[in-house]
C-alpha positions as semicolon CSV with decimal commas, in nm:
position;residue;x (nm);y (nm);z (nm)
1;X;0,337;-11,201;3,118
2;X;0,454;-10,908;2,918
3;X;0,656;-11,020;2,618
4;X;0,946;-10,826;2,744
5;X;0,968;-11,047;3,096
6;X;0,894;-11,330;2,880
7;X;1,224;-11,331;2,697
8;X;1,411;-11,220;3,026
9;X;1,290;-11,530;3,175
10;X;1,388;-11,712;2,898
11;X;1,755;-11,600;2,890
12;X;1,797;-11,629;3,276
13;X;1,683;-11,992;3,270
14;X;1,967;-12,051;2,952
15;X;2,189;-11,887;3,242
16;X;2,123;-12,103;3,516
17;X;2,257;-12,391;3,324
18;X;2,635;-12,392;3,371
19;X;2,752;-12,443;3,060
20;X;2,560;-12,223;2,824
21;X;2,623;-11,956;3,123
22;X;3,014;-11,971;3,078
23;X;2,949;-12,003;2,699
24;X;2,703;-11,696;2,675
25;X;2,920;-11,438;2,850
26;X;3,222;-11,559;2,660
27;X;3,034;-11,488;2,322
28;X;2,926;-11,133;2,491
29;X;3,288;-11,035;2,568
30;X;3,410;-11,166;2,235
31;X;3,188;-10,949;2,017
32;X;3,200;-10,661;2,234
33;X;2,870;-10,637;2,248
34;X;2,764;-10,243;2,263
35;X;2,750;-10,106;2,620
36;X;2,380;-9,986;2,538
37;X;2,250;-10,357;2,500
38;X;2,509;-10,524;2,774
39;X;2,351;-10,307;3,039
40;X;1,971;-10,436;2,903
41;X;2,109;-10,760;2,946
42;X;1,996;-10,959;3,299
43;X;2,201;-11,135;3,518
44;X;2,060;-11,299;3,850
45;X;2,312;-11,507;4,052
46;X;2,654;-11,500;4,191
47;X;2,945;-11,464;3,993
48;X;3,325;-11,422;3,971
49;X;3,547;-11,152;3,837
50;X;3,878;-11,033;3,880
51;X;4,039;-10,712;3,956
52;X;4,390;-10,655;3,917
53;X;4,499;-11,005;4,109
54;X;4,273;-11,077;4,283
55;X;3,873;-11,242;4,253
56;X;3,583;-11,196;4,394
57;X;3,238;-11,329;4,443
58;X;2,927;-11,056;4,338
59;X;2,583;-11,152;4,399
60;X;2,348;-10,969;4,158
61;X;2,062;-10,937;4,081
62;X;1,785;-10,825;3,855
63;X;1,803;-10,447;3,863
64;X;2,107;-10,450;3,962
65;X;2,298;-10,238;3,648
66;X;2,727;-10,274;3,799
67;X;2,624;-10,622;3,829
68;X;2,557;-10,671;3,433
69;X;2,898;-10,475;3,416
70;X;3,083;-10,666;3,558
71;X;2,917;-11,022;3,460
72;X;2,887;-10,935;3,081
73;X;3,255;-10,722;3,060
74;X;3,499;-10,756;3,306
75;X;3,564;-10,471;3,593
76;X;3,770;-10,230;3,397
77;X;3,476;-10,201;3,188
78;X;3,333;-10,000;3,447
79;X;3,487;-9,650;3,501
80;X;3,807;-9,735;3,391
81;X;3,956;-9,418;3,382
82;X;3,868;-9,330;3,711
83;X;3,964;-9,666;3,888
84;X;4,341;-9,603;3,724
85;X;4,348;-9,288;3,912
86;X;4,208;-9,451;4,256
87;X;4,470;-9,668;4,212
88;X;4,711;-9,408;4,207
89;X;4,550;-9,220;4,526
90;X;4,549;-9,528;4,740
91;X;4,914;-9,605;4,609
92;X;4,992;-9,287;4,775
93;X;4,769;-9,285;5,047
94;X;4,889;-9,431;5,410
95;X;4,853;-9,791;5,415
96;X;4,598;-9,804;5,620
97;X;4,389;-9,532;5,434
98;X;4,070;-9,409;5,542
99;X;3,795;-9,394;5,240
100;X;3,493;-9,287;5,213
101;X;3,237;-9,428;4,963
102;X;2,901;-9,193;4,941
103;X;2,678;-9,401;4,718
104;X;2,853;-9,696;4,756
105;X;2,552;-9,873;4,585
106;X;2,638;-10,282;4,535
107;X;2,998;-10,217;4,705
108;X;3,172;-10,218;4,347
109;X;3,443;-9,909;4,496
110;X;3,451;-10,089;4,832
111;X;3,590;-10,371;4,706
112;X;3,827;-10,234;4,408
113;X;3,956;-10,029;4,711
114;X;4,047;-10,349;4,928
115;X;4,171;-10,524;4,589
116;X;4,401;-10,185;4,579
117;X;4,487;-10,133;4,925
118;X;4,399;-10,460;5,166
119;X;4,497;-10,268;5,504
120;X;4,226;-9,983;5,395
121;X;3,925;-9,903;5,556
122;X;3,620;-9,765;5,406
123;X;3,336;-9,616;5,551
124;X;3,004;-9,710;5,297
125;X;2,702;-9,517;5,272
126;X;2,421;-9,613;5,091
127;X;2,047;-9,529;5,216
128;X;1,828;-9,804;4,968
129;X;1,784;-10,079;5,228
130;X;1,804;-10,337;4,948
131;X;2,083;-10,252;4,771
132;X;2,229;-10,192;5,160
133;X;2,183;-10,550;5,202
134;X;2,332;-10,664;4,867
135;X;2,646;-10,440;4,959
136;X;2,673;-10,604;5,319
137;X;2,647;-10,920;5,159
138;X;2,895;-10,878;4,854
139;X;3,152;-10,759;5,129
140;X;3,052;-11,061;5,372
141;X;3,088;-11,287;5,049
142;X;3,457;-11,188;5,026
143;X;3,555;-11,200;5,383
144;X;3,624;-10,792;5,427
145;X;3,339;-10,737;5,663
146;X;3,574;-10,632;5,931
147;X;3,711;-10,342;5,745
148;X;3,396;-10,175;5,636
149;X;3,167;-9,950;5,823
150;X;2,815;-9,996;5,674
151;X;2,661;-9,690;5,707
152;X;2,225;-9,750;5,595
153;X;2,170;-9,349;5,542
154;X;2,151;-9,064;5,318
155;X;2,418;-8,796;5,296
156;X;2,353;-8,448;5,271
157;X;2,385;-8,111;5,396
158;X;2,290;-8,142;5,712
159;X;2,203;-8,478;5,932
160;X;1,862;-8,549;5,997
161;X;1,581;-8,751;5,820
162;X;1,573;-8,701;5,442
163;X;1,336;-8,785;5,144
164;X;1,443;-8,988;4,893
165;X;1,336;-9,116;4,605
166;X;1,377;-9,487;4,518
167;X;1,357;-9,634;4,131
168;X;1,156;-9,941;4,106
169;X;1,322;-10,126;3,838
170;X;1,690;-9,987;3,845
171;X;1,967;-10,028;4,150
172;X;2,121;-9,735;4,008
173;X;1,933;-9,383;4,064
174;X;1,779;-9,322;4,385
175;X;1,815;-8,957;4,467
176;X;1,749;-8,647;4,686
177;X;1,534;-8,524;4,417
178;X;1,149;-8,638;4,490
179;X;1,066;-8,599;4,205
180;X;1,293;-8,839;4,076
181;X;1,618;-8,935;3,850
182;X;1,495;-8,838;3,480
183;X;1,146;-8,903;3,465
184;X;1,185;-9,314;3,637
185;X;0,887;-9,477;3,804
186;X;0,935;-9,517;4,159
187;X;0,858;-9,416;4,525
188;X;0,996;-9,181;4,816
189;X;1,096;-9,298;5,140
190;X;1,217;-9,143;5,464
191;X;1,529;-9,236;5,543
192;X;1,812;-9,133;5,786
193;X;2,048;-8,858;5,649
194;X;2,382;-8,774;5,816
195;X;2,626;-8,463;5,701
196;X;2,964;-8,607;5,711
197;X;3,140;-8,371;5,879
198;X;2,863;-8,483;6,199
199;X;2,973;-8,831;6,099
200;X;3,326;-8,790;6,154
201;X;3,282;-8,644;6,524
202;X;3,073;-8,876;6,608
203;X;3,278;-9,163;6,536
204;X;3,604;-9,030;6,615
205;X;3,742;-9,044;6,265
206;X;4,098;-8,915;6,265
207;X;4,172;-8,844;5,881
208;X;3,956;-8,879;5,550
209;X;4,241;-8,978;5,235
210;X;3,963;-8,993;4,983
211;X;3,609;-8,918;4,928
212;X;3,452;-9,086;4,675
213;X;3,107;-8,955;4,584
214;X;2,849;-9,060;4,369
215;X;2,455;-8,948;4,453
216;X;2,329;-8,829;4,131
217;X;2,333;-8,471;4,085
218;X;2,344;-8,405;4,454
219;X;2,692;-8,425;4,513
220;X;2,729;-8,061;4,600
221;X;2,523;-8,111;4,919
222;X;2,791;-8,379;4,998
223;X;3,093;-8,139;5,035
224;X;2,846;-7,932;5,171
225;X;2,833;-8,105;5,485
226;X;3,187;-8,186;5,469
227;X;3,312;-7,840;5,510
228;X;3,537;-7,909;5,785
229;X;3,648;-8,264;5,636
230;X;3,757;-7,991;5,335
231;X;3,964;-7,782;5,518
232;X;4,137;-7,982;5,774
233;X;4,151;-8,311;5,614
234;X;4,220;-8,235;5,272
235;X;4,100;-8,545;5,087
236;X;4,115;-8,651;4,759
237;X;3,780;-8,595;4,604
238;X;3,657;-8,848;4,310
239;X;3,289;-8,683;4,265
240;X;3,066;-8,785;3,966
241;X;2,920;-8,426;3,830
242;X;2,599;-8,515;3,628
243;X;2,408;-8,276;3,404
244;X;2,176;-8,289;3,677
245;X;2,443;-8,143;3,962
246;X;2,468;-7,749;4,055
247;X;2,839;-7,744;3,927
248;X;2,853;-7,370;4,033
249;X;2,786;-7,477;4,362
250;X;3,117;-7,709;4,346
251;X;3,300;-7,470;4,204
252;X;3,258;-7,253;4,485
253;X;3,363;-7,523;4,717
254;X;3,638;-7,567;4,538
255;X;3,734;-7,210;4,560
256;X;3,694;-7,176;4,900
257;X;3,865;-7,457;4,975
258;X;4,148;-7,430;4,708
259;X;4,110;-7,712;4,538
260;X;4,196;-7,805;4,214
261;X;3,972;-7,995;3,951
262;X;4,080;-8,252;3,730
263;X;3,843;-8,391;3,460
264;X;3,883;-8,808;3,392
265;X;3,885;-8,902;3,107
266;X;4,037;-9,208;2,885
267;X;4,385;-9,027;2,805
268;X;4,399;-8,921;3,167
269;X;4,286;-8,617;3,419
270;X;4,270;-8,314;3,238
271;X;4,298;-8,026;3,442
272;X;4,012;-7,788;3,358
273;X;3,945;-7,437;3,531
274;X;3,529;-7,544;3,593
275;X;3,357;-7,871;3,693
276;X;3,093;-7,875;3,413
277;X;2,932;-8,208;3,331
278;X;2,997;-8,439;3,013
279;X;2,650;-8,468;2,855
280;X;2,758;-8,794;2,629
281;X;2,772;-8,938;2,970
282;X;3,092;-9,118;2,882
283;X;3,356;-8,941;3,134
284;X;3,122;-8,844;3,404
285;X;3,413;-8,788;3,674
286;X;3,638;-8,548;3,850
287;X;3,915;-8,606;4,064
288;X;3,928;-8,273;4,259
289;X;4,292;-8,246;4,488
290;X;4,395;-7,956;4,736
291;X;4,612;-7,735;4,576
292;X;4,883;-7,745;4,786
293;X;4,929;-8,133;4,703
294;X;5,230;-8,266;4,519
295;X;5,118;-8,452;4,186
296;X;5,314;-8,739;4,086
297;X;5,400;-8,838;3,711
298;X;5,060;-8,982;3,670
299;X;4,882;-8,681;3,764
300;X;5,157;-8,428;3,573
301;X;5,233;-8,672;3,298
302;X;4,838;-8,694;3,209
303;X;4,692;-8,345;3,374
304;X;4,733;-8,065;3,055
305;X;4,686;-7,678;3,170
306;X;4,734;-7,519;3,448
């Protein structure tokens, strides 16, 4: 054994016992322990944490990185800036508000939408079959299974099967690219791959309120497929725009669809003329909105240009 999986199984037997558990992650929130070495730190079990009233039950596991988020910092440690303005959308939404989460990994989203808006219903897409499972089962754990669709496939351009390639030691960066997300070790797999706009015949879905997309880098083969979704729908769009993403491709979308993009960031969206992505990696989201959409305070009171 490698020293490195040495001392990993050393601090996940010290979390096993209750009590130095409860008394570890206390000392990790109190010293604010540097994002950079809260993410290297393991968790394996199932936890609590709260978001905005209400608690729920995670199961995590080794690899899996929103789990150490959440377990090590609490749930508005994670995205912050861009759960404040989900909030917002689903407080303006319909009750009953159709979502869709594309990459909906572990079910983190799912869930802060049902904390946010308990008559919702999301539609979840996420094609690695084990992290599919943990998301079925961290929605099961908190009773919601009846108002999620799980959907076990890729989403891209067009339906059909699709290679992707799966990390081996991370729950965080499978991708489109076969090559892989930055150089990690892992393998490709065929999996199913479904456009959305085929999606939303095919089920009969009657309205999309917001589309929530996160695929690293390949998020512009997302609205691709969700053309008609774009233009007769007209969803909010919270899209994660990595280095790695064909921005120009977005911004085209956006054009043709007349939308309007909105960078997040910790004093608010920022409304910015291009989609380019933030290379510190800190505010990695856009909100984008149809232009013809009234903004309320929080959009006008945060949003600066025009």
């Amino acid at each position: 054994m490698s020293r490195k999986a040495s001392l990993q199984a050393c601090f996940l037997s010290l979390l096993r016992r209750p009590r130095l558990r409860v008394a570890l992650r206390a000392v990790v929130r109190e010293l604010r322990v540097p994002e950079v070495i809260r993410l290297r730190l393991p968790v394996d079990g199932t936890f609590h944490f709260r978001l905005l009233d209400r608690q729920f039950v995670y199961r995590s596991e080794l690899h899996d990185g929103i789990g150490r988020a959440l377990f090590w910092a609490d749930a508005y440690a994670y995205e912050a800036e861009t759960l404040d303005v989900l909030a917002e959308l689903l407080r303006e939404a319909p009750a009953s508000a159709t979502i869709f989460d594309v990459g909906a990994n572990t079910g983190f989203y799912t869930l802060a939408v049902l904390a946010l808006a308990p008559a919702a219903h999301v539609h979840a897409f996420e094609p690695v079959a084990q992290i599919a499972s943990s998301l079925r089962e961290n929605v099961g754990a908190n009773g919601l299974l009846e108002q999620v669709h799980f959907n076990a496939c890729a989403v891209a351009e067009r339906s059909g099967t699709v290679a992707i390639h799966v990390p081996d030691e991370t729950w965080h960066s499978a991708t489109l690219s076969t090559g892989g997300f930055r150089g990690l070790d892992g393998h490709v797999e065929q999996v199913a791959g479904v456009a959305l706009d085929d999606y939303v015949k095919a089920h009969g879905v009657k309205r999309v309120d917001v589309l929530k997309i996160d695929v690293e880098g390949h998020e512009d083969a997302v609205l691709g497929g969700a053309r008609r979704i774009l233009r007769e729908h007209r969803p909010a769009v919270l899209c994660e725009c990595l280095p790695e993403l064909d921005a120009e491709a977005v911004g085209l979308l956006i054009a043709e669809f007349d939308y309007r993009a909105y960078h997040l960031r910790g004093s608010g969206p920022v409304r910015v003329p291009h989609v380019v992505a933030d290379r510190s990696g800190r505010f990695k989201n856009y909100l984008l909105l149809p232009a013809e959409r009234k903004a309320g305070e929080w959009l006008t009171g945060g949003a600066r240009g025009d």
